[in-house]
Backbone as JSON Lines, residues from 0, in Angstrom:
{"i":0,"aa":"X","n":[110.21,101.93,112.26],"ca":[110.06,102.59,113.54],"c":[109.1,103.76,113.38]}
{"i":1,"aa":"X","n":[107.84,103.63,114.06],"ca":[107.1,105.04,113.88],"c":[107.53,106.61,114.7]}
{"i":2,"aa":"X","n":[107.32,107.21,113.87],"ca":[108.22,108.6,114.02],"c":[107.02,109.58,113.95]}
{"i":3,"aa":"X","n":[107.45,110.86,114.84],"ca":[105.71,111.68,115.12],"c":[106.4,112.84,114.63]}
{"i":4,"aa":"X","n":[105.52,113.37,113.3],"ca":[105.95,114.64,113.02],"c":[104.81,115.76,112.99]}
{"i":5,"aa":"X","n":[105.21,117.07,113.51],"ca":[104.03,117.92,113.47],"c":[104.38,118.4,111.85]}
{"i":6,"aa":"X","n":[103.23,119.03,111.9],"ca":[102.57,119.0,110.19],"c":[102.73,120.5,110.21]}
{"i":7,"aa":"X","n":[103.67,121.17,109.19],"ca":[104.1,122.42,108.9],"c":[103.93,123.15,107.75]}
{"i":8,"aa":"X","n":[102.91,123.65,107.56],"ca":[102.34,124.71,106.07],"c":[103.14,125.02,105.28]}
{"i":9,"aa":"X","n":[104.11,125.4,106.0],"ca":[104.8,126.45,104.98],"c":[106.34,125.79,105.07]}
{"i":10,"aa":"X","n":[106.5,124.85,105.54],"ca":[108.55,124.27,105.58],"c":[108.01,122.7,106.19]}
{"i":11,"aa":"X","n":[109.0,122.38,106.12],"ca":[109.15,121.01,106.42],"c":[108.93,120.61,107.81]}
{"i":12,"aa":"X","n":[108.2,119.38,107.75],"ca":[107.08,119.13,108.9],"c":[108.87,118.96,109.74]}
{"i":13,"aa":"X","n":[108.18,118.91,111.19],"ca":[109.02,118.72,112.36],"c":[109.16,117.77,112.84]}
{"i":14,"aa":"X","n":[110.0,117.07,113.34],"ca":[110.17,115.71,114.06],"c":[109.9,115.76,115.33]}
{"i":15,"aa":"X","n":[109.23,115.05,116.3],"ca":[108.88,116.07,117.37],"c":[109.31,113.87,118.37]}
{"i":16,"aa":"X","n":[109.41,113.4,117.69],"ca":[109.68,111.68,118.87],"c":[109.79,110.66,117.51]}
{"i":17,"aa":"X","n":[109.58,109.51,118.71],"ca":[109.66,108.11,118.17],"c":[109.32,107.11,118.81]}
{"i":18,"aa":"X","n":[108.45,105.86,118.49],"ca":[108.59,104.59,119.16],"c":[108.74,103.76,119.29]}
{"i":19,"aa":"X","n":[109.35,103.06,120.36],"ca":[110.14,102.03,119.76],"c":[108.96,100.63,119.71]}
{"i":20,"aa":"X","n":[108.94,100.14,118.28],"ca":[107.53,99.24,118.56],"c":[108.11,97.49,119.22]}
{"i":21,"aa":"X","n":[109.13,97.48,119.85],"ca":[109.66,96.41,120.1],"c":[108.95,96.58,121.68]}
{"i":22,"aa":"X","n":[108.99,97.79,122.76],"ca":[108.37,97.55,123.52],"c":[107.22,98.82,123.97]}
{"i":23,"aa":"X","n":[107.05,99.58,123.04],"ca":[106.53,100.21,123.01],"c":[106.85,101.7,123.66]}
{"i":24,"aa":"X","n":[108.13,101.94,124.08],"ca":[108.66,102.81,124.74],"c":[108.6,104.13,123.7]}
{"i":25,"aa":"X","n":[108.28,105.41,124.18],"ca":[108.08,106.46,123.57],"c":[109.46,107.99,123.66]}
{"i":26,"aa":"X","n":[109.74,108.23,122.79],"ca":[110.9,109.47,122.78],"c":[110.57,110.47,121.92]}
{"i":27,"aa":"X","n":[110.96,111.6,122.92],"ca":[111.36,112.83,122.61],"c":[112.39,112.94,121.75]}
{"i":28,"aa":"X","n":[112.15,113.65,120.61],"ca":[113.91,114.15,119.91],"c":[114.03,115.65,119.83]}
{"i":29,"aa":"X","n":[112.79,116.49,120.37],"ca":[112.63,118.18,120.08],"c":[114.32,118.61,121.08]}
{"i":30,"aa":"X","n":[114.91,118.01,121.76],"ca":[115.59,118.78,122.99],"c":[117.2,118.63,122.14]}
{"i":31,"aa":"X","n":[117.28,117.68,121.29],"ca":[118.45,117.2,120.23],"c":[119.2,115.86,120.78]}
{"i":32,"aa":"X","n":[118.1,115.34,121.66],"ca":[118.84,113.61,122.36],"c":[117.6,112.89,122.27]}
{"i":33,"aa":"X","n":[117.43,111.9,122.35],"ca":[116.19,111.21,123.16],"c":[115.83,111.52,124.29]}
{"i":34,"aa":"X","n":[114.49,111.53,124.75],"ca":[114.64,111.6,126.17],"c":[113.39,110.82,126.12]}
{"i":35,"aa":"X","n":[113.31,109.79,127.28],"ca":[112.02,109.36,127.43],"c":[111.06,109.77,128.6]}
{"i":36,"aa":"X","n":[109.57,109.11,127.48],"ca":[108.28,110.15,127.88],"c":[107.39,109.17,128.9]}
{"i":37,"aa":"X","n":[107.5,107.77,128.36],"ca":[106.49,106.44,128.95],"c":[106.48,105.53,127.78]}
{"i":38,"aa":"X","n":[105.05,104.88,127.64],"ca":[105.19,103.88,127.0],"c":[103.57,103.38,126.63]}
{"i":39,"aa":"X","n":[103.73,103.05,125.22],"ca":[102.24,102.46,125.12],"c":[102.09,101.1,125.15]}
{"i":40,"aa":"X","n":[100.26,100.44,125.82],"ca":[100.89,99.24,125.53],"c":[99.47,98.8,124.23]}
{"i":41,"aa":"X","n":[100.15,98.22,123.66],"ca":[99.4,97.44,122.32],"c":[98.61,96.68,122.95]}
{"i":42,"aa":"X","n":[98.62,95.92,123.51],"ca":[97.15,95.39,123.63],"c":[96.06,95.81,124.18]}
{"i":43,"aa":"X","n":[96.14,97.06,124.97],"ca":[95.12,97.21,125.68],"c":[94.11,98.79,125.16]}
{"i":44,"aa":"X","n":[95.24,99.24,124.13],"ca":[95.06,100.67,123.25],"c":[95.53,101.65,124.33]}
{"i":45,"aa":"X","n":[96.06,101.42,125.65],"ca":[96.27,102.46,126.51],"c":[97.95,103.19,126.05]}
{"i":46,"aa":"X","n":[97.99,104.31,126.87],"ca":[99.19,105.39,127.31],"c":[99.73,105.9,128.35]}
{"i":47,"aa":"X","n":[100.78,105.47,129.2],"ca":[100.88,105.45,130.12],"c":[102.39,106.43,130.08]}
{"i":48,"aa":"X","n":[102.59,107.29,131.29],"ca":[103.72,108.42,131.38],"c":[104.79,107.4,131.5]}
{"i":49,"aa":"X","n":[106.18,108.53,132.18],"ca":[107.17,107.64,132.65],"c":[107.29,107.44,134.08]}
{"i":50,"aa":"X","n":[105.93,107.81,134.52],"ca":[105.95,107.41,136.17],"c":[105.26,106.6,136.14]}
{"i":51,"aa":"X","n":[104.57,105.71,134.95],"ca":[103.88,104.45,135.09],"c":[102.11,105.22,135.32]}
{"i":52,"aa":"X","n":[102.16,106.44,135.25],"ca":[100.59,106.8,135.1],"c":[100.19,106.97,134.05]}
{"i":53,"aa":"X","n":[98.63,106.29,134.09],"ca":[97.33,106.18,132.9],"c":[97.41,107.49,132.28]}
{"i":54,"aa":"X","n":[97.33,108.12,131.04],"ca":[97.37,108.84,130.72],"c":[96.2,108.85,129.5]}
{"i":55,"aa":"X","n":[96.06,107.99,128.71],"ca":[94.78,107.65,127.96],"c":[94.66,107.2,127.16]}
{"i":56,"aa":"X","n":[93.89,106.49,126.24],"ca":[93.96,105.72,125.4],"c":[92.69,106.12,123.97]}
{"i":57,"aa":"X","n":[93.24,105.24,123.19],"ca":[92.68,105.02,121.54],"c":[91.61,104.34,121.43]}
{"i":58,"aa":"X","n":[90.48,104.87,121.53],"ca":[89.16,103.38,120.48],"c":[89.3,102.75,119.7]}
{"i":59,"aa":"X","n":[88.57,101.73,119.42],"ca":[88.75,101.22,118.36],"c":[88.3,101.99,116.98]}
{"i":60,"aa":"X","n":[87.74,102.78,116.75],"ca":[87.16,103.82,115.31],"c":[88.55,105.0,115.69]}
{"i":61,"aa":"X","n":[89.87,105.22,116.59],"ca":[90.92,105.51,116.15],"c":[90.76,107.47,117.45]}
{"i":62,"aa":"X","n":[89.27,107.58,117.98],"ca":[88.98,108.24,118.83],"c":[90.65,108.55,119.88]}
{"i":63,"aa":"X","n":[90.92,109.49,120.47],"ca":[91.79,109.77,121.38],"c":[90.94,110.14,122.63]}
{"i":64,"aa":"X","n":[91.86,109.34,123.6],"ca":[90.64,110.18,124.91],"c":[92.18,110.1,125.72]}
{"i":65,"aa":"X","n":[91.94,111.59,127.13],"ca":[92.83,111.91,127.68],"c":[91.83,111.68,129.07]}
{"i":66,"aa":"X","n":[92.35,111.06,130.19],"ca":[92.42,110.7,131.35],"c":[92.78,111.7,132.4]}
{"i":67,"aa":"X","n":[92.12,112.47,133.39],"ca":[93.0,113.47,134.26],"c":[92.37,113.27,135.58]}
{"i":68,"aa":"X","n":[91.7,112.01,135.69],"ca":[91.18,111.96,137.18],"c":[90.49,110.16,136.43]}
{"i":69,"aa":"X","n":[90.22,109.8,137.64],"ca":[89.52,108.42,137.43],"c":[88.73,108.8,136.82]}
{"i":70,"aa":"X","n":[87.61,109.92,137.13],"ca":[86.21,109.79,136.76],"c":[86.42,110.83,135.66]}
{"i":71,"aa":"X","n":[87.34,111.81,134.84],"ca":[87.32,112.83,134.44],"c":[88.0,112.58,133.02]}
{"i":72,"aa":"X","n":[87.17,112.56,131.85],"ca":[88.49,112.37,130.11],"c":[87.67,113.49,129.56]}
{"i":73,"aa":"X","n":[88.75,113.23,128.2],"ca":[88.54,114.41,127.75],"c":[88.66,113.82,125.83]}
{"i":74,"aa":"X","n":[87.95,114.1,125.37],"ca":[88.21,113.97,124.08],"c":[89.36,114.49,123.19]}
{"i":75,"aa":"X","n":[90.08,114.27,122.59],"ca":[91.33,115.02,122.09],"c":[91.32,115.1,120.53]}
{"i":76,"aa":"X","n":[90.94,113.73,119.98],"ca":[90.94,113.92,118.34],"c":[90.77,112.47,117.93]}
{"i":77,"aa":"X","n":[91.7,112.56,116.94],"ca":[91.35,110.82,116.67],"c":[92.8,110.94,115.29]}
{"i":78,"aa":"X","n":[92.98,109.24,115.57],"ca":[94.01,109.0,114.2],"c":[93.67,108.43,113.36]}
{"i":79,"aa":"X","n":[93.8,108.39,111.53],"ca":[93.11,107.5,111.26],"c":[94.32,106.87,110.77]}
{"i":80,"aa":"X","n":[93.62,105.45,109.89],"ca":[94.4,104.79,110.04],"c":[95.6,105.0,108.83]}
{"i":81,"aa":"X","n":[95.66,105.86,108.44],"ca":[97.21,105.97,107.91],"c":[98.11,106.9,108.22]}
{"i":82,"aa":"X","n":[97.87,107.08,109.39],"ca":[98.79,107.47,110.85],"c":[98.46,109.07,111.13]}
{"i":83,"aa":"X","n":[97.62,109.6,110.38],"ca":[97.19,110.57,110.06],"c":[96.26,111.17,111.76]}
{"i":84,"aa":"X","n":[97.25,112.64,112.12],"ca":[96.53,113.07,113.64],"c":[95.93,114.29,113.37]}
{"i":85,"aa":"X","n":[94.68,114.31,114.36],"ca":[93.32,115.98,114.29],"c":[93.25,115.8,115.79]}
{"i":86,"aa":"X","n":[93.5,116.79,116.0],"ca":[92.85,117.66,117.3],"c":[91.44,118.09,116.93]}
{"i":87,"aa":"X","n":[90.78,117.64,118.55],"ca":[89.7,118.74,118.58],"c":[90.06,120.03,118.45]}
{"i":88,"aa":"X","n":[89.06,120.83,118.17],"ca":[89.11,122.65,118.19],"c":[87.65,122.83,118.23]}
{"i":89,"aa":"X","n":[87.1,123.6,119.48],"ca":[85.71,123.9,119.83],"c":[86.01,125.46,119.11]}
{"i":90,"aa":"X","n":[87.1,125.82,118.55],"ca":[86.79,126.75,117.73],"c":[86.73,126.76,116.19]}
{"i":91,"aa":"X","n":[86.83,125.41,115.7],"ca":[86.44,125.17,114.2],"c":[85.25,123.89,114.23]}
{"i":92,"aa":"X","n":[84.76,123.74,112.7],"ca":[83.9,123.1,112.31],"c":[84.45,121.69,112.84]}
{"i":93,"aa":"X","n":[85.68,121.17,112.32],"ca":[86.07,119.85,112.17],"c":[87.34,119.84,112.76]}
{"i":94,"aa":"X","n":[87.79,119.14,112.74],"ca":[88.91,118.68,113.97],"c":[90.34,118.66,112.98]}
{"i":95,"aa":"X","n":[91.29,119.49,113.95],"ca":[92.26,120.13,113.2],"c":[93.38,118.77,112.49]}
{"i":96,"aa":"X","n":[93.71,119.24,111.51],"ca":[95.17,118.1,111.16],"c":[96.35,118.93,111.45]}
{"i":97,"aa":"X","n":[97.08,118.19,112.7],"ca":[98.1,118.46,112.98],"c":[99.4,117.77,113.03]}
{"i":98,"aa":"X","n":[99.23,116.72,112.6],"ca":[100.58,116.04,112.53],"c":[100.38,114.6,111.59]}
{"i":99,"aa":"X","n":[101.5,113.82,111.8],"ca":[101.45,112.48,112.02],"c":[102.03,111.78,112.41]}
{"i":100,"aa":"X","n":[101.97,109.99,112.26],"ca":[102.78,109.19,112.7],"c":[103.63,108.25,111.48]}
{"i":101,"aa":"X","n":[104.73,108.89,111.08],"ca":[105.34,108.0,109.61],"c":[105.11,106.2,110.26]}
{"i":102,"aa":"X","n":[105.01,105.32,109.83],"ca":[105.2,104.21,109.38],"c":[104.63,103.52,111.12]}
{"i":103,"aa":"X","n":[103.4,103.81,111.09],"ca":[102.64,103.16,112.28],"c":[102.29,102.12,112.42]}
{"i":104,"aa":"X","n":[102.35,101.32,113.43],"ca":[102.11,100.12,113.26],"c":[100.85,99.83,114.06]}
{"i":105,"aa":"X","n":[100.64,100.68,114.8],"ca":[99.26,100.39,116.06],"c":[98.44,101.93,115.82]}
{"i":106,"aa":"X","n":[97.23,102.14,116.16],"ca":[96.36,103.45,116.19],"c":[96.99,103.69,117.62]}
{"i":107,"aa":"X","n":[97.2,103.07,118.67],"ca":[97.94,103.82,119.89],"c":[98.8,104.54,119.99]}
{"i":108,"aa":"X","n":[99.94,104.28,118.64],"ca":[100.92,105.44,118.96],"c":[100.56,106.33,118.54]}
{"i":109,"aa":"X","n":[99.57,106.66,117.37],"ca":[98.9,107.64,117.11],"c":[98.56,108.77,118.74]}
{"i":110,"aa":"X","n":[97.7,107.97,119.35],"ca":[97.13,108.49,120.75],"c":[98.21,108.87,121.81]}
{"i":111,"aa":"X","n":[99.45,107.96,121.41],"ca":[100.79,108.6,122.53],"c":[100.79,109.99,121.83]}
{"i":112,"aa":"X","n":[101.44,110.5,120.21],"ca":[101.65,111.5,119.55],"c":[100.53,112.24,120.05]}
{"i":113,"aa":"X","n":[99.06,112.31,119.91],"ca":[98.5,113.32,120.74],"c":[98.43,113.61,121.69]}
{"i":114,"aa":"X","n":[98.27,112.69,122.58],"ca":[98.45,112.91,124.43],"c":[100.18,114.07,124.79]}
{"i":115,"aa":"X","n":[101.18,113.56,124.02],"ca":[102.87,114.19,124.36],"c":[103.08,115.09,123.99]}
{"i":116,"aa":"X","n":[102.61,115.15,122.41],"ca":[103.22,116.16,121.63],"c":[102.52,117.28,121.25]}
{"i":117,"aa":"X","n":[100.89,116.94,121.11],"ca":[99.99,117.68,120.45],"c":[98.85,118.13,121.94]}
{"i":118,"aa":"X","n":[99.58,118.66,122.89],"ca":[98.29,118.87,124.06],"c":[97.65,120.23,124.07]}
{"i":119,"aa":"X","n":[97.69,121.08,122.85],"ca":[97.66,122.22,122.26],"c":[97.48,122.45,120.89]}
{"i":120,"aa":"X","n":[96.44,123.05,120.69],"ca":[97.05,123.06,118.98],"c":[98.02,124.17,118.78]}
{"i":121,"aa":"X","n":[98.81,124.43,117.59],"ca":[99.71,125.74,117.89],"c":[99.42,126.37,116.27]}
């Protein structure tokens, strides 16, 4: 089951969700329950909320793009492929490592973990 943890310097990274790769359904565990967020779907590399809205999707080279109008995305980071997540930062050289995805099975859930969890760097 891939599991999204933010990446912590100094203590042990954080558990921040999970998904379920049977249908792709996505959870919260930060609140101390599940709670669900939406759902990705594998074939198409997209991310969609839990109101059934586009939210954005993965390239194939592992790119994140965020969706906020038909005509309007936004670059976010990219995963590579050993589940490994970077944020952009227009205030550093290279694009931050902030988390990951333990035991991934698709680069999309990568792109759910940045779109949910990572819409900030902190």
């Amino acid at each position: 089951m891939p599991k999204i943890y933010r990446r912590v310097a100094t203590g042990t990274d954080e558990l921040l969700g999970w998904i379920d790769p049977e249908d792709g359904s996505i959870y919260d565990t930060t609140a101390g329950r599940d709670r669900y967020l939406g759902e990705v779907d594998y074939e198409e590399g997209e991310v969609y909320d839990d109101a059934e809205e586009f939210m954005g999707w993965v390239e194939d080279d592992g790119q994140v793009f965020a969706s906020y109008d038909e005509d309007q995305e936004e670059y976010l980071g990219y995963v590579d492929e050993e589940g490994q997540l970077y944020m952009y930062s227009d205030e550093a050289e290279e694009d931050l490592h902030v988390g990951y995805v333990a035991e991934m099975t698709d680069e999309v859930e990568g792109a759910a973990a940045l779109l949910f969890f990572f819409d900030e760097i902190a």
